[in-house]
C-alpha positions in Angstrom: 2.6 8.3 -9.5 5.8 10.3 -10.9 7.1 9.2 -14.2 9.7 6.6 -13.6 12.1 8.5 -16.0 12.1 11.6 -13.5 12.5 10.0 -10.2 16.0 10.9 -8.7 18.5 8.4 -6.9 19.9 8.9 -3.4 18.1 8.2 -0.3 17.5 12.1 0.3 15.2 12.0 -2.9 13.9 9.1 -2.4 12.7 9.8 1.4 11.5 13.3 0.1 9.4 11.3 -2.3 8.0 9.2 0.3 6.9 11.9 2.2 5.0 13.5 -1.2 3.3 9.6 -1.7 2.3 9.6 2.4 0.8 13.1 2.1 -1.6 11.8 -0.9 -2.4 8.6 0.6 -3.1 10.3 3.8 -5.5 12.9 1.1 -7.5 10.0 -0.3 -8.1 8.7 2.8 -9.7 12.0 4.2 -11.7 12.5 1.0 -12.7 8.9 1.7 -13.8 9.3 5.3 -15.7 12.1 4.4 -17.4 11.5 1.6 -17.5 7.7 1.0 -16.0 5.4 -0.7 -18.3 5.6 -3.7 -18.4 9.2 -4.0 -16.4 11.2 -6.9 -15.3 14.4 -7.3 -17.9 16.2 -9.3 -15.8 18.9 -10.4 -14.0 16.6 -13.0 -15.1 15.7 -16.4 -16.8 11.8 -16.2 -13.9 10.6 -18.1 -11.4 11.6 -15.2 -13.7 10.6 -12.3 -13.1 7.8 -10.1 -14.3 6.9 -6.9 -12.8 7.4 -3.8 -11.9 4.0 -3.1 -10.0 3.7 -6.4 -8.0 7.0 -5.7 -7.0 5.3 -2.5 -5.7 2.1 -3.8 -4.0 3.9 -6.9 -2.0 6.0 -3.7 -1.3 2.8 -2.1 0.2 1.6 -4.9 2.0 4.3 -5.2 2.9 4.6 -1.9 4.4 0.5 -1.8 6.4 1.0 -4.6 8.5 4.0 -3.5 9.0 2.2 0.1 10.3 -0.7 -2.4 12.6 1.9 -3.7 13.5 3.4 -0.5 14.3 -0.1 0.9 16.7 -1.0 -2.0 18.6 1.9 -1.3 18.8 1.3 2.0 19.8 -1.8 1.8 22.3 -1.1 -1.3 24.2 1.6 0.5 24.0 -0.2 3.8 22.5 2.8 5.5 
C-alpha cells in the first residue's frame, strides 16, 4: 500500500494507481497458483515472510481501497 500522505488527487492518478494495485494483486495471485497458498518466499529474512495467502489479501485490500478512492472521485466530479 502507498503511504496515504503521497497519494495524488485527480482521476488520472488515481486510475494510474489502480492499475499499479491490479498488477500486484494479479502478482500474488500467480505466486499463489504456483506455489501454494502456504508457501513463502525463502529469499526474505523470517521476520519479513509471509505466506502467499496473506500477500494476497494484504493486495486485496489494497486493491478495495483505491477503487473506494477512484469511485469518490468519480462520483465527486461527476465523471
Amino acid at each position: 500500500m502507498s503511504d496515504k500522505r503521497f497519494l495524488q488527487r485527480g482521476f488520472n492518478k488515481q486510475l494510474a494507481h489502480l492499475v499499479e494495485e491490479c498488477g500486484e494483486v494479479l502478482a500474488a495471485a500467480g505466486k499463489l497458483q504456483r506455489w501454494g497458498a502456504q508457501s513463502v518466499n525463502p529469499l526474505l529474512p523470517r521476520e519479513q515472510q509471509e505466506t502467499n495467502i496473506h500477500w494476497l489479501k494484504r493486495e486485496l485490500a489494497d486493491l478495495s481501497e483505491a477503487i473506494a478512492r477512484l469511485n469518490a472521485t468519480i462520483k465527486k466530479d461527476r465523471l
